[in-house]
GUSEKE-282932 format. One record per residue (C-alpha): residue in three letters; x negated, y, z. Coordinates in steps of 0.1 Angstrom, whole numbers, plus 5000, padded with zeros to 4 digits. Example, Ala and Ser with C-alpha at 12.3 -4.5 7.8 and 13.67 -1.06 7.14 Angstrom:
2
ALA487749555078SER486349895071
This chain:
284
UNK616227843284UNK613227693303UNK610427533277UNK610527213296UNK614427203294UNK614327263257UNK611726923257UNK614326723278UNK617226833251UNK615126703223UNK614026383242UNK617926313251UNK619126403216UNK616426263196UNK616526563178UNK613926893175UNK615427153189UNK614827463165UNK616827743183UNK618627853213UNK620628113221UNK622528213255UNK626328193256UNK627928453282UNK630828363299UNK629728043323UNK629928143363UNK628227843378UNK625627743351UNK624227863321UNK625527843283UNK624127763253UNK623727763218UNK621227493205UNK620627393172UNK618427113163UNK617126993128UNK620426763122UNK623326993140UNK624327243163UNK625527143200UNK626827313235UNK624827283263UNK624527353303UNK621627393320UNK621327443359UNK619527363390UNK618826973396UNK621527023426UNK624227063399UNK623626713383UNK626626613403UNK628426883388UNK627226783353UNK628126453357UNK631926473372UNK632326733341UNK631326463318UNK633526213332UNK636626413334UNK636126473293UNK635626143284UNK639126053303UNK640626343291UNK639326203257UNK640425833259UNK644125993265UNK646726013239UNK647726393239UNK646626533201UNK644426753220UNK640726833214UNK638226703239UNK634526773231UNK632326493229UNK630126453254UNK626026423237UNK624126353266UNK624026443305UNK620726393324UNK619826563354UNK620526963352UNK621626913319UNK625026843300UNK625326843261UNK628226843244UNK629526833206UNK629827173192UNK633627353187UNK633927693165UNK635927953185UNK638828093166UNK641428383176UNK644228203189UNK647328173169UNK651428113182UNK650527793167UNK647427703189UNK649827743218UNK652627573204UNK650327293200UNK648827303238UNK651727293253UNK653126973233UNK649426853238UNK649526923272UNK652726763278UNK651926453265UNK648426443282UNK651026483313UNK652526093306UNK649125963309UNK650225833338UNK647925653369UNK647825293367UNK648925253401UNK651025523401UNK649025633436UNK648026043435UNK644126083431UNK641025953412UNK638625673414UNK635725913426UNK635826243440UNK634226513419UNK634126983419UNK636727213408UNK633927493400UNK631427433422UNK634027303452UNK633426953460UNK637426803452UNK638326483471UNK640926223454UNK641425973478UNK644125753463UNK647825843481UNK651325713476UNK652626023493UNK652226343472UNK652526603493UNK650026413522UNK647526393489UNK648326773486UNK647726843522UNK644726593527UNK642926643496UNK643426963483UNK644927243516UNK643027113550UNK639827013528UNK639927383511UNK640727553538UNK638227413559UNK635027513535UNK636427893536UNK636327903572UNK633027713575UNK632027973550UNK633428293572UNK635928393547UNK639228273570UNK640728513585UNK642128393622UNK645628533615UNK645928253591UNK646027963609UNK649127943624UNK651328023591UNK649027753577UNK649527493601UNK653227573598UNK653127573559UNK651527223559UNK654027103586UNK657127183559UNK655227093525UNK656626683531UNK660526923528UNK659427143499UNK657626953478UNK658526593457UNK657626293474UNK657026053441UNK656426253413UNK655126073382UNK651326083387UNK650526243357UNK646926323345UNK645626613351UNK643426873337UNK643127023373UNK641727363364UNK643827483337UNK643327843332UNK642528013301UNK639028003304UNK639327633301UNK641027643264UNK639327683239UNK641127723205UNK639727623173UNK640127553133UNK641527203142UNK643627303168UNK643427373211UNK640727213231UNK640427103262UNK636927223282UNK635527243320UNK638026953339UNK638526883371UNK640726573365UNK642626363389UNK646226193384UNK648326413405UNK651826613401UNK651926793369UNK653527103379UNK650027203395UNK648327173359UNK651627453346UNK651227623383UNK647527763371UNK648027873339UNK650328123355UNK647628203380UNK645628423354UNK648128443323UNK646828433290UNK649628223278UNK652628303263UNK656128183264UNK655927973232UNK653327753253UNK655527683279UNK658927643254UNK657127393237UNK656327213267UNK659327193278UNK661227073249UNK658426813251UNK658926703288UNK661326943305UNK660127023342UNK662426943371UNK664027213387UNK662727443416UNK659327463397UNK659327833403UNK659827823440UNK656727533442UNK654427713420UNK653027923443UNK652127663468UNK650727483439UNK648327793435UNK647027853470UNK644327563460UNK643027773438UNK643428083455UNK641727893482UNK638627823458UNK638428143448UNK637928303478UNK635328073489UNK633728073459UNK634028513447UNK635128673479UNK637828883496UNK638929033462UNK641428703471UNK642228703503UNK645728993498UNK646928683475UNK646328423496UNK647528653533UNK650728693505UNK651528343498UNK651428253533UNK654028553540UNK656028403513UNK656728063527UNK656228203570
């Protein structure tokens, strides 16, 4: 960590910072472990163009926070320009019970549910480093296709990672998502980037880290975690005796995950592309 960031810790803390050590792990910023003469904290550090970043982070946990779910959300310390500082959680090996718990947790995050009961989120914020628009719909899948598909798929071709051969099947898929998908689901909140990267597990029980939050249909929150695995069927039994999904989750959850396929290809490369060329050979 730069000397003149360590100075701006200890001026936004109020405390001397007396050691810091890099965390690995962290794709679009760095990680850290800071201890100061009172306690030990997390923080991110990055250029001055990720203060948006910073700041959408630091929202989403303090929403995530104010909701009833039993779940842990850290606390966030301070956030100043390049810099977020959060309350320090102590990484255990996950246990059956950890998931047993996230999924109950995650359930009941689920019936937070939008005051208006409109899709989206007061401001728009990143999923990674992905600008994510929320512009408040009624409609689900037109706030699926106008604020998560065309918006995606429009920064991979302005980023030359579209491939031509896409475009009609795409067109065509977001013609028939109004059919496939639900038309009112309960606008649940949402984590928004729920892989397992974004857990972390602890004495006290599973935390939530790294949101992208919006109010939205909560299959897409149970869609990602199967993107990557990493979570085991106790996770999603005790969801489910919690608050049971409707049917045809299955057939929807791949939809669910082109988003993030999407991201992913914009943001790492054609290491993605096969999966996303194969979900829209799925639903062609």
């Amino acid at each position: 960590m730069h000397p003149s960031q360590i100075k701006r810790i200890s001026k936004a803390l109020s405390e001397q910072v007396l050691a810091v050590s890099p965390i690995s792990g962290g794709d679009i910023a760095e990680a850290w472990h800071v201890r100061t003469s009172r306690k030990v904290y997390f923080a991110k550090t990055g250029l001055t163009s990720m203060s948006d970043i910073f700041e959408s982070e630091a929202q989403g946990l303090a929403v995530l926070k104010q909701a009833p779910s039993g779940l842990i959300v850290p606390h966030v310390v301070a956030q100043e320009s390049g810099i977020l500082v959060l309350e320090w959680l102590e990484p255990v090996k996950a246990t059956k019970v950890h998931f047993r718990q996230l999924g109950e947790g995650l359930a009941t995050l689920h019936q937070t549910l939008s005051p208006t009961a409109a899709h989206g989120f007061p401001v728009h914020n990143f999923i990674g480093r992905t600008r994510q628009p929320n512009s408040w719909q009624t409609d689900w899948p037109t706030f699926f296709i106008e604020n998560r598909l065309w918006p995606m798929a429009e920064n991979c071709r302005n980023a030359k990672r579209w491939s031509s051969v896409w475009e009609k099947p795409f067109q065509a898929l977001c013609k028939e998502l109004p059919q496939i998908l639900p038309k009112h689901p309960p606008a649940s909140l949402l984590h928004g980037d729920l892989w397992h990267g974004n857990i972390c597990f602890t004495p006290n029980g599973p935390a939530l880290i790294d949101p992208a939050v919006y109010y939205g249909d909560r299959e897409t929150d149970l869609a990602m975690t199967t993107l990557f695995g990493g979570f085991p069927s106790v996770f999603y039994e005790s969801y489910q005796y919690t608050w049971p999904l409707a049917s045809g989750f299955e057939e929807r959850r791949p939809l669910y995950n082109l988003y993030h396929l999407l991201n992913h290809l914009l943001l790492f490369g054609s290491s993605y592309a096969g999966s996303v060329a194969a979900t829209f050979k799925k639903f062609g």
